[in-house]
C-alpha positions as CSV (number, residue, x, y, z in Angstrom):
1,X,24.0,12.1,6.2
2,X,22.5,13.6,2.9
3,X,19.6,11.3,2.6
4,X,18.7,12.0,6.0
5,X,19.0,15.7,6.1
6,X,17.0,14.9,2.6
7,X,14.1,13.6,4.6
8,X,14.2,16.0,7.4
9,X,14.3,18.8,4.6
10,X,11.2,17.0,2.8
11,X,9.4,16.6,6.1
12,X,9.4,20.2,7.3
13,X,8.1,20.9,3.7
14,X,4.9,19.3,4.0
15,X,4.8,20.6,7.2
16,X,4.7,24.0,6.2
17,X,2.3,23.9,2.7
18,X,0.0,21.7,5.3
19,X,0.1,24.9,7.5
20,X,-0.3,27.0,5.0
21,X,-3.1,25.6,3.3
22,X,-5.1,25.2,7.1
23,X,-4.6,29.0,7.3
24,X,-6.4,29.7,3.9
25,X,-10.1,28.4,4.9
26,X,-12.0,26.3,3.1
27,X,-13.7,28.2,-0.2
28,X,-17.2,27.8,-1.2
29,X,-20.6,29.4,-2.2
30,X,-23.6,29.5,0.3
31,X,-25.7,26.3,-0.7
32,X,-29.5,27.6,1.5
33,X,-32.1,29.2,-0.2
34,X,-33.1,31.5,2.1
35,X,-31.0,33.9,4.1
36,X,-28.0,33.3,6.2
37,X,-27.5,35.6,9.0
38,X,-23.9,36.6,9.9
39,X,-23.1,37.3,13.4
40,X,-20.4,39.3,15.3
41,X,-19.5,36.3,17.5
42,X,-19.7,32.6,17.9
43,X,-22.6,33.4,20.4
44,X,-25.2,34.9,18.6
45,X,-27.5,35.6,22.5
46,X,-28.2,39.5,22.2
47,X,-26.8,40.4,19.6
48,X,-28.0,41.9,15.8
49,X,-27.0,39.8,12.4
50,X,-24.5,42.2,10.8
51,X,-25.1,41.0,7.4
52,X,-27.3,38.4,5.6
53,X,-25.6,36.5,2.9
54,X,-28.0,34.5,0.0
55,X,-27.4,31.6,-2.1
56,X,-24.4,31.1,-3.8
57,X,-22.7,34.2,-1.9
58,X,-18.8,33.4,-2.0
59,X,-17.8,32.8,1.2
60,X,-14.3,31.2,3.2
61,X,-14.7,29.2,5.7
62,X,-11.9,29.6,8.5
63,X,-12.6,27.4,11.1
64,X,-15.1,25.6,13.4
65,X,-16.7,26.6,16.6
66,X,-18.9,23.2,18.5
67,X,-21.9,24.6,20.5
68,X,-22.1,25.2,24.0
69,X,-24.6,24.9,26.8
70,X,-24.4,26.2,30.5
71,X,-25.7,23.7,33.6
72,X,-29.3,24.7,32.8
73,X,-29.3,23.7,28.9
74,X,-29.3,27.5,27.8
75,X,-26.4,28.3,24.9
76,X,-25.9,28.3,21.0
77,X,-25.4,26.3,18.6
78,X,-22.0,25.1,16.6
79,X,-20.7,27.8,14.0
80,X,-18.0,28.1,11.3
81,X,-16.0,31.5,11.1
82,X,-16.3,32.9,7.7
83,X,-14.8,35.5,5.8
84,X,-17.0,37.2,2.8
85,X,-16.5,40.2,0.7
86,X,-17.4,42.9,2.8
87,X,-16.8,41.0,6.0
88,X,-16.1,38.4,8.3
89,X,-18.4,36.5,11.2
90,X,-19.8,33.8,12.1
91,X,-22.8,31.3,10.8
92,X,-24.4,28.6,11.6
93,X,-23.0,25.1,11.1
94,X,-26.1,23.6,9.5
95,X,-25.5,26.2,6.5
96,X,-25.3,24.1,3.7
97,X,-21.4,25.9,2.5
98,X,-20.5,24.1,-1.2
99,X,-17.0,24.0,-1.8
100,X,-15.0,22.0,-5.3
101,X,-14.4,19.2,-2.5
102,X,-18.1,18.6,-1.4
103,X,-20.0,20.2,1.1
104,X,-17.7,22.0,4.1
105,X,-18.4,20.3,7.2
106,X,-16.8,20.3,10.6
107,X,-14.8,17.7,10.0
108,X,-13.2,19.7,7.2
109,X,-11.8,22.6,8.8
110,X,-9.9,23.4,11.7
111,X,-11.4,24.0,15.3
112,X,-11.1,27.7,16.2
């Protein structure tokens, strides 16, 4: 009865760090040479940048949003939501994002 309660114990554990590290993003430094605009929303259409981060701006990646298109082919592109000091928004997924693990990529961080 112990070694199972051990394992159920053990198993909820992981469970939880896994959680918590999912909830803490993904950090890294902006890896484009030129600007990268944030936006307020995963779909940019009519709407202003709020901010414009540069290379190797410190940035957390949070999760992943895929692209969308309507019936006619008109939409936006994938984006990852990112948090930044003095913000949070959303850029675009082919921003080159340099984390200690490699390069962030969709595959990396959670779906929002």
């Amino acid at each position: 009865m112990n070694r199972k309660r051990n394992v159920v114990v053990s198993v909820v554990a992981a469970g939880l760090a896994t959680a918590v590290l999912a909830g803490c993003g993904v950090d890294g430094k902006i890896g484009n040479y030129d600007k990268v605009s944030v936006w307020p929303n995963a779909d940019p259409r009519g709407q202003n940048p709020i901010a414009d981060l540069t290379t190797l701006t410190p940035v957390t990646v949070e999760c992943y949003t895929p692209g969308k298109a309507d019936a006619t082919g008109f939409g936006y592109g994938a984006t990852y939501k990112i948090s930044y000091d003095g913000g949070s928004g959303y850029i675009d997924a082919s921003t080159s994002i340099m984390s200690d693990g490699g390069e962030v990529s969709p595959e990396r961080v959670p779906k929002c």
